[in-house]
Every structure is written in structure tokens, then in C-alpha cells.
N, C-alpha and C positions, 0 to 999 in steps of 0.2 A: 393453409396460408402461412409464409413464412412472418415470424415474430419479429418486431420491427423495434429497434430502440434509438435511442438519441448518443450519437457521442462528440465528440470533441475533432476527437483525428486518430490514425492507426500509425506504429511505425513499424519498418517489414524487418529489421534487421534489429533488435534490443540486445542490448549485452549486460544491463545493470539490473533487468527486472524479475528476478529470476536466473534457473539453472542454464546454460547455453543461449544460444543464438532464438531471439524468440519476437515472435508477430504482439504485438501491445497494445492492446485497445484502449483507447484515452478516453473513457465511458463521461459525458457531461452531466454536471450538476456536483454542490457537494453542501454539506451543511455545518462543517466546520469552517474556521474563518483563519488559519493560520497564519502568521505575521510574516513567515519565511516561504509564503505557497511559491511555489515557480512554477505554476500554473491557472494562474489569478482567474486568465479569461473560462475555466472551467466549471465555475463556481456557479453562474443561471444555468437554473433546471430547465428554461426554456432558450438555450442556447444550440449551439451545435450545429448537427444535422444529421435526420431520419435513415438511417439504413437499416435493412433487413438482415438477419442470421445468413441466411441463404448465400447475401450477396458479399458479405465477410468472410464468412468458412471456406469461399469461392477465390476470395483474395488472398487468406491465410494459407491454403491449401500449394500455392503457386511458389511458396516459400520452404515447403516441406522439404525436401533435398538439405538444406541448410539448417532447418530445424535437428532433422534427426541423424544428422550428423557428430552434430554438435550436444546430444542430449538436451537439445531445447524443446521448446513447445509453444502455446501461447499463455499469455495474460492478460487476464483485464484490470487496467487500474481507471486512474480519473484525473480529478472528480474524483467521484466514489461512486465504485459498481455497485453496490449495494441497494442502490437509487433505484437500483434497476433490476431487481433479482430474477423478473421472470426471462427479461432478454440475456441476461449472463448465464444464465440454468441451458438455457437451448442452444446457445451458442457452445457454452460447454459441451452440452449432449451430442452437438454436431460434432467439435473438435475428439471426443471420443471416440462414436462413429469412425472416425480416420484414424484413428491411433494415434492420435497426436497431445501431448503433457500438456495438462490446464494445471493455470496459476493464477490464484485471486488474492491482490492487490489490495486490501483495505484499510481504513480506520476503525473498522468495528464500531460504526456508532447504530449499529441495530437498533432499530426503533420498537420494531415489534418481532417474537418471533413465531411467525409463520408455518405454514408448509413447508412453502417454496427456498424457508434459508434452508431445512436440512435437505431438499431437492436440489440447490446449489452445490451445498456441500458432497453429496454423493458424487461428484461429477469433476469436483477441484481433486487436483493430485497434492499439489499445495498451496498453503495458507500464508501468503508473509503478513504481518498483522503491525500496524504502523502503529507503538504508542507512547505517546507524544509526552506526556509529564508524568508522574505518580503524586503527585499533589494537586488535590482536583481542584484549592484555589487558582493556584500558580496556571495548572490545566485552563481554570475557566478565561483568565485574562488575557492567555498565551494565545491559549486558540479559540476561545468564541463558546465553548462547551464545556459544561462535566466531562471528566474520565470515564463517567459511572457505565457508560453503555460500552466502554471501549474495554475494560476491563472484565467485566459479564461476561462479554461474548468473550476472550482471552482463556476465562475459565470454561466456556460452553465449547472450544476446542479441545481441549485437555479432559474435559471429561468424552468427547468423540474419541480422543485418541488420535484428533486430526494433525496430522504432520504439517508443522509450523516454523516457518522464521521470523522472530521477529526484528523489527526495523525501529531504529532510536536516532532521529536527529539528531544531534551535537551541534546546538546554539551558543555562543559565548553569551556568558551573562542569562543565561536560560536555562539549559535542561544541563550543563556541563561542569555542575556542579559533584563534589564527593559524594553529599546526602540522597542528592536523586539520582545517580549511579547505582547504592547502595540499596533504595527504597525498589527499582526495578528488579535489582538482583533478588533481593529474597521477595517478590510477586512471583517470579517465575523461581526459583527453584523449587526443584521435585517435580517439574512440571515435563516430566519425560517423553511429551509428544513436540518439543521444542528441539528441532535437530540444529539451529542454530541464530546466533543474534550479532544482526547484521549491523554496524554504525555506521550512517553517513554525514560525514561531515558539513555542514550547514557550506551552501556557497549563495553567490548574490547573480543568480543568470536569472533569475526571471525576474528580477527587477523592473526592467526594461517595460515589462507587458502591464506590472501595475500605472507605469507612469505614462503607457501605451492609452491606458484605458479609463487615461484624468484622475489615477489616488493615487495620493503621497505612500512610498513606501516604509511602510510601518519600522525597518532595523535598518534603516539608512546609518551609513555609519559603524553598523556592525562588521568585523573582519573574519573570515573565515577562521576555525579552530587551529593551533600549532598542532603537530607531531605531537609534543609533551604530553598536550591537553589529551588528544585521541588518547595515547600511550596508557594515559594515566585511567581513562574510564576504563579500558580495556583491561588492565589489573585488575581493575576492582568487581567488573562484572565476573571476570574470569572466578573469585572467588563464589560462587555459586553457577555457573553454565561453562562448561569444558568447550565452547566452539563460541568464542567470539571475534568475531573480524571487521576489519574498516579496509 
């Protein structure tokens, strides 16, 4: 019987989420609470809707021609797959099966580790690994949680040898400060399974769906980051990781 999980929605054409042209599973539920989510309605665990492995790898598979053209593949992000390790594992196992590049999309808040995380992991080609502050106060008010588990697993890659990007928001007034540019950089260097660290610039599209869904948005007010700002973390990381980009 095929393995059955919860998600949010798929999109068949990705270009941000990961390497080339790629099929993106928007896995529901998440248990961080970020201030910037732009994807608020992903957040209940008991949201979504039920689909099967089978009947995904069946929809992903229809995409293939564009995927492996492009050096693409699929992804799972969220939410957060993690939620869901046994249906991201078989989904993966199927998209193997086809020869087709798995990408798992997380915030590393591993709760527990399992089996089933290093059965996930055998199965991810790669890791982008989303992490959010290096000051686990700043962390806890920012986003709802400790760093502590996102950090753990960060090093539970690095000791697999798991081939990794990782991803750093750029908040104004948040994480786009010199110190926690600085405090990221020397977390991750020497950390040679890091092929590279991705910035994304903080923007306000999912606004919309907080106030779709009757909550006030938490950085109303907030402006997207300049050039300068970008520029400038991007020096500073560059001093400890040789591939950083926005």
C-alpha cells in the first residue's frame, strides 16, 4: 500500500528551490512560528490534503523531460518535511527509482533521531538546511523556537558528509546584522560538506495569507533589504565559506 502523507500543494516548474527546473512539495505542518513565513496557511498539522507517494511520483514523473534537462529534480519543502519523515523517505525512494535528484528542504528542528532520519537521508542527494539566527535568544523571539535542534542536525550533516546548502534569510532589523553574519560564518567553517550558502532576501509576498487568515502580520512595516545590506553580509560570510550567493 502506497504511503500516504499530508501536504499543503505541489509546484511542477521550481527554479529557487534547489539545483535546475524542479517538482516541489509543499509538505503541511510546521512547528516554528517565523515572523517573515510566506507560507503561514502551512503551519496546521492537521491542514492540507492526504495524498499518496504513488499518486505524486505519478505527477512528478510527467515533469521529467524538464527536470533532466535542466539538472533538476524534486523537493520537498513546507512546512516542514521533517513532519513527515516516513512519507518524504518513500517518496524519495520512489523518485530514486526513476532516477530523478531528491532535495530536502528543511529547518532542522529534528525532534528526535530516529531510523527513519538517516533512511531519509540515504535517499536526499541534497540538503539545503534553512538557519534562521545564531543567537538562540534572538532565535527563540524571532522564530518561536531554540536554534538548538537546527544547529545539531547542521553538525549531524557534516559529520555524514551530507552535501549541503545552506539558506539564511536577510531580515532588516533581524538577522542582517555584522555580528550574526559573523557568528554563522565561523558555525559553518571547516565544515566541508557545505558546497554552498544561499541569501535570500526577506520580501513581504506572503503577507497577504497572514491577513487572509485573521493575524496581524508580525514585520508590517518592515522593507525588503538594499543591494549594500545583501553586499555587505556577503563579504563577511565570504570570509569563512568560498561560495556565497543572493
Amino acid at each position: 500500500m502506497s504511503t500516504v502523507g499530508r501536504i499543503h500543494s505541489f509546484e511542477s516548474c521550481g527554479t529557487v528551490d534547489g539545483p535546475g527546473i524542479r517538482f516541489i512539495v509543499f509538505v503541511q505542518g510546521c512547528l516554528m512560528r517565523c515572523m517573515y513565513c510566506h507560507n503561514r496557511d502551512t503551519w496546521d498539522t492537521h491542514g492540507g490534503k492526504e495524498v499518496s507517494v504513488e499518486e505524486l511520483i505519478n505527477e512528478a514523473k510527467s515533469y521529467r523531460h524538464f527536470m533532466n534537462a535542466s539538472g533538476g529534480g524534486i523537493t520537498c519543502s513546507g512546512g516542514e518535511a521533517m513532519l513527515q519523515p516516513e512519507f518524504v523517505r518513500d517518496f524519495f525512494r520512489a523518485a530514486k527509482n526513476e532516477g530523478i535528484h531528491t532535495c530536502l528542504d528543511t529547518n532542522g528542528f529534528i525532534r528526535k533521531y530516529t531510523e527513519v532520519v538517516d533512511e531519509v537521508l540515504e535517499v536526499t542527494d541534497l540538503v539545503m538546511l534553512d538557519i534562521k539566527h545564531m543567537n538562540d535568544e534572538i532565535h527563540h523571539d524571532f522564530i518561536g523556537v531554540s536554534n538548538k535542534r537546527t544547529l545539531e542536525f547542521a553538525q549531524y550533516l557534516h559529520n555524514l558528509g551530507q552535501k549541503t546548502w545552506i539558506r539564511y534569510v536577510v531580515v532588516p532589523g533581524y538577522t542582517d546584522g555584522d555580528e550574526a553574519a559573523h557568528q554563522l560564518g565561523q558555525f559553518i567553517q571547516g565544515m566541508n560538506n557545505i558546497e554552498k550558502v544561499e541569501l535570500l532576501p526577506y520580501h513581504k509576498l506572503g503577507a497577504h495569507k497572514w491577513e487572509a487568515l485573521g493575524y496581524d502580520y508580525p514585520l508590517e512595516g518592515v522593507e525588503p533589504p538594499s543591494k549594500a545590506v545583501m553586499d555587505n553580509i556577503v563579504n563577511i560570510l565570504s570570509e569563512y565559506h568560498g561560495n556565497v550567493k543572493y
